[in-house]
C-alpha positions in Angstrom: -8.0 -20.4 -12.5 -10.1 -18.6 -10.4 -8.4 -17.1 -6.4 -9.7 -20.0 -4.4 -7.2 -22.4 -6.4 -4.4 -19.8 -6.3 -4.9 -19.7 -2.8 -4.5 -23.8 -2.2 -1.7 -23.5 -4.8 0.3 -20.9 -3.2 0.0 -22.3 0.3 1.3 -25.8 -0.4 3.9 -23.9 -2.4 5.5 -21.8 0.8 4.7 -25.1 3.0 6.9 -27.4 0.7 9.6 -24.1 0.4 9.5 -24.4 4.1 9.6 -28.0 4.4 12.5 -27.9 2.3 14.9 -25.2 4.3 13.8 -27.3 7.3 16.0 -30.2 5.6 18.3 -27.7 4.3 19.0 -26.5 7.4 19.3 -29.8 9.2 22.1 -31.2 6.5 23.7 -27.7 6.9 23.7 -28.8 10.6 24.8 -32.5 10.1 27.6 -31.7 7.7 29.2 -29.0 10.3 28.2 -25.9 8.5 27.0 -24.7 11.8 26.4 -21.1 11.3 24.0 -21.1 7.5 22.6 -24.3 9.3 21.3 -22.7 12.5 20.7 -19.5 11.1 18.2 -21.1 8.4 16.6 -23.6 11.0 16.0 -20.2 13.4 14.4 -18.4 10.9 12.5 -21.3 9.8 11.1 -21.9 13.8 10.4 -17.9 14.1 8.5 -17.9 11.0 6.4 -20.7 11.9 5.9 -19.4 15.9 5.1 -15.4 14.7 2.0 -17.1 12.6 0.5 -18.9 15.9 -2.1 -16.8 17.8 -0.9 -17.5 21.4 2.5 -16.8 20.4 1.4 -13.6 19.0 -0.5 -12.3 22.2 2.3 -13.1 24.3 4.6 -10.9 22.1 1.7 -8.2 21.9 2.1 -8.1 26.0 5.6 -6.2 26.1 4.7 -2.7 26.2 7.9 -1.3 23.9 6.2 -3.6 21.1 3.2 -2.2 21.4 4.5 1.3 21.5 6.1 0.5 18.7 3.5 -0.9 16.3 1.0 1.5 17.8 2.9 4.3 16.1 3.4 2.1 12.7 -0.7 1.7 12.9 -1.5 5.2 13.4 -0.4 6.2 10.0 -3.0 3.0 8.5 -6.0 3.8 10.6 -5.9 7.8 9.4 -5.6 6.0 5.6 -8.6 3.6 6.6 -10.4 6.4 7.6 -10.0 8.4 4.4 -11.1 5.2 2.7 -14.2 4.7 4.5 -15.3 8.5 5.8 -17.8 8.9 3.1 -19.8 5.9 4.3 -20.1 6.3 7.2 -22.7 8.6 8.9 -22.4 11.4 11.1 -21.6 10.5 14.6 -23.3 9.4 16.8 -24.4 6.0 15.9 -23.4 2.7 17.1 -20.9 0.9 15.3 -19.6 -3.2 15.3 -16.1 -3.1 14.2 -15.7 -6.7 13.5 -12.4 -8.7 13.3 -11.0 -5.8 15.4 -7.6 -7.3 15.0 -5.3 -4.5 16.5 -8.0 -2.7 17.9 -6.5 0.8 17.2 -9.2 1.8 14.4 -12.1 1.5 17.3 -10.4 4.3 19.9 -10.3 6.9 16.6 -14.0 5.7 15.6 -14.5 6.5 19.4 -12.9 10.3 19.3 -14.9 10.8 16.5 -18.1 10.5 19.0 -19.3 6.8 17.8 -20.1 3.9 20.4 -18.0 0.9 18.9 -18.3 -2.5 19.8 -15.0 -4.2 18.9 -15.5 -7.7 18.5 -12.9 -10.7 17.3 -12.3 -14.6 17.8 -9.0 -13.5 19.9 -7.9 -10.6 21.7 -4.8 -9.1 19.9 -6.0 -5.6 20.7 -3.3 -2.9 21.7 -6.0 -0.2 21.9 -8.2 1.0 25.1 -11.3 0.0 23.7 -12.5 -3.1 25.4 -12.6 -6.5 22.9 -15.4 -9.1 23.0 -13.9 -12.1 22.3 -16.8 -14.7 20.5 -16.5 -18.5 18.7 -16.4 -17.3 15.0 -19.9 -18.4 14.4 -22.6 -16.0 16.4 -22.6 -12.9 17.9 -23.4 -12.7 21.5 -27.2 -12.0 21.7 -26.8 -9.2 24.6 -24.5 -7.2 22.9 -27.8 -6.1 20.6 -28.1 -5.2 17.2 -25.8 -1.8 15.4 -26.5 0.7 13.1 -23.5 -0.1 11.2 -20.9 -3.3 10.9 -17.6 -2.3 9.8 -15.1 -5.2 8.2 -12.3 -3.8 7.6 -9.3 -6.0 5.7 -10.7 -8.9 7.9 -12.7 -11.1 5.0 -9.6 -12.7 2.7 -8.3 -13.9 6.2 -11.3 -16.3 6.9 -11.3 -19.7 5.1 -14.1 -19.0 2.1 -16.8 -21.8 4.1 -17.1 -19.1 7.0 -17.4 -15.9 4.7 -20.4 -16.7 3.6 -22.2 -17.6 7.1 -20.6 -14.3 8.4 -21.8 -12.0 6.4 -25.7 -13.3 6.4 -25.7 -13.1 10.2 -24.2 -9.6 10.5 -27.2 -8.6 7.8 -29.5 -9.6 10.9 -27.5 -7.7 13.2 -26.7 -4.3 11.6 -28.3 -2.2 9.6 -25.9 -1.6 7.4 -22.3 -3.0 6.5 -19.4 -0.8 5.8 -16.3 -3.4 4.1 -13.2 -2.5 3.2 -11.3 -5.3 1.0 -8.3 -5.9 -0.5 -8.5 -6.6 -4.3 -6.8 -8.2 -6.7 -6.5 -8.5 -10.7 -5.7 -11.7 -13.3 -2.3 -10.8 -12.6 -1.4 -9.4 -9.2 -2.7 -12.0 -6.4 0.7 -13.3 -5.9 2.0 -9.9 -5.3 -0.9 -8.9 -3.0 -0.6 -12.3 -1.0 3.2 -11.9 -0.3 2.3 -8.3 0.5 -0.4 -9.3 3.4 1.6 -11.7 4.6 4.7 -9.9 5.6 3.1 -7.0 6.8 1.0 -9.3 9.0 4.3 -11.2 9.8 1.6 -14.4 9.1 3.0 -17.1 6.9 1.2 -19.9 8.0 -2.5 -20.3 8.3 -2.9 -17.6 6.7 -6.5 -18.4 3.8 -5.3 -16.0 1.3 -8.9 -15.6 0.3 -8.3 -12.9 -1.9 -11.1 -11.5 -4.6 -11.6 -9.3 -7.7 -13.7 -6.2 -7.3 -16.2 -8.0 -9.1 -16.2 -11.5 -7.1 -16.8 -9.2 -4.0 -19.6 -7.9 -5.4 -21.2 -10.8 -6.4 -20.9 -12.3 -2.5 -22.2 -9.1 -0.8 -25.0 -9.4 -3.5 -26.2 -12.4 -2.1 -27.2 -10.6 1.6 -28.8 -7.3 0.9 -28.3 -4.4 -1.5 -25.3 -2.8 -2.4 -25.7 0.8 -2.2 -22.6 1.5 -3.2 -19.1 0.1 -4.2 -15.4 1.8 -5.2 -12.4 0.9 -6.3 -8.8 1.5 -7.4 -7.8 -1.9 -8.7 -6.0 -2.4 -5.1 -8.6 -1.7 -2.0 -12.4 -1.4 -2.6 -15.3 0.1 -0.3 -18.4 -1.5 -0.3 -21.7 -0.4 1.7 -24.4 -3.1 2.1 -27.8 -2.7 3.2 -30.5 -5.0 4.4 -33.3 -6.0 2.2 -35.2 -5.2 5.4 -34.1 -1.3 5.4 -34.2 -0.4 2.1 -38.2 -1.9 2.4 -38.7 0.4 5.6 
């Protein structure tokens, strides 16, 4: 069975779980166990609200939250750093950090004397560095081309139809593309997608479009040539370069 499938699988799994405290919860409710009943049918509601964009931004907006996950990040974006130091180049060049997501990783790309462009389909950002906000689809002609796109952890959140189209049209755009994936083996997706999805607090919409090292490869292949990829079994690098550069 390859990760697609696991992915559908898994997700109509945790919906019918859900589904079913729902009920729980309401019979709890109906035969006057008030306090297991409410207390499933909250967490059931928060779960479900936490996974839904607008509800997230609005929660991103108090400042003791964000103060608060900005520290928790801190710690991640110095261990994405380590990850991806040795591909990138020395500073300065101009860098596309797409799917932004927090935001935090472009203000330290920033100290470290790049020009970053962050750029996402919503603005969850809780760093200084200003967000472009775009459809999903194309990247705003003004904003020009880069020297180098980062992805970072951003690719097994898209539904698989977009992954594709994404990464072909940021081969037009950048130079060069710096990604930074989660990967999984025959017997650890399960384990990886619970993983993402409480760290995210996301358990609902969330594509689960997890890879092998391998699978990964074979997509990037597609766009350009890889120059390089690493592993450890659990997060992979991978550098790919435009047909059109490596032919300069």
């Amino acid at each position: 069975m390859n990760e697609s499938n696991k992915s559908i699988i898994l997700r109509k799994f945790l919906n019918t779980i859900y589904v079913i405290l729902c009920i729980y919860s309401i019979l709890q409710i109906k035969n006057k166990r008030y306090y297991s009943g409410v207390t499933i049918c909250v967490i059931c509601i928060f779960l479900f609200l936490i996974s839904i964009g607008s509800v997230r931004r609005f929660v991103l907006k108090h400042s003791k939250i964000r103060s608060f996950i900005r520290e928790k990040v801190r710690i991640h974006d110095r261990w994405l750093m380590n990850k991806i130091n040795d591909n990138l180049p020395k500073a300065p060049v101009r860098i596309l950090n797409y799917g932004c997501g927090l935001n935090t990783l472009s203000d330290l790309l920033v100290k470290r004397g790049h020009t970053v462009v962050p750029i996402d389909i919503s603005d969850m950002s809780i760093g200084k560095s200003r967000v472009i906000t775009y459809d999903g689809k194309t990247i705003p002609e003004d904003l020009g081309n880069f020297d180098i796109g980062l992805i970072c952890a951003v690719l097994h959140h898209i539904e698989s139809e977009y992954i594709n189209k994404i990464i072909e049209h940021l081969m037009t755009r950048c130079k060069k593309i710096i990604i930074l994936e989660d990967v999984v083996l025959e017997n650890t997706f399960l384990k990886t997608s619970l993983k993402c999805m409480i760290e995210n607090v996301m358990f609902f919409n969330h594509p689960l479009q997890f890879k092998t090292h391998e699978q990964w490869i074979e997509l990037f292949s597609k766009y350009g040539t890889l120059t390089s990829s690493n592993t450890d079994d659990r997060f992979s690098v991978y550098e790919l370069v435009s047909n059109s550069e490596i032919n300069v």
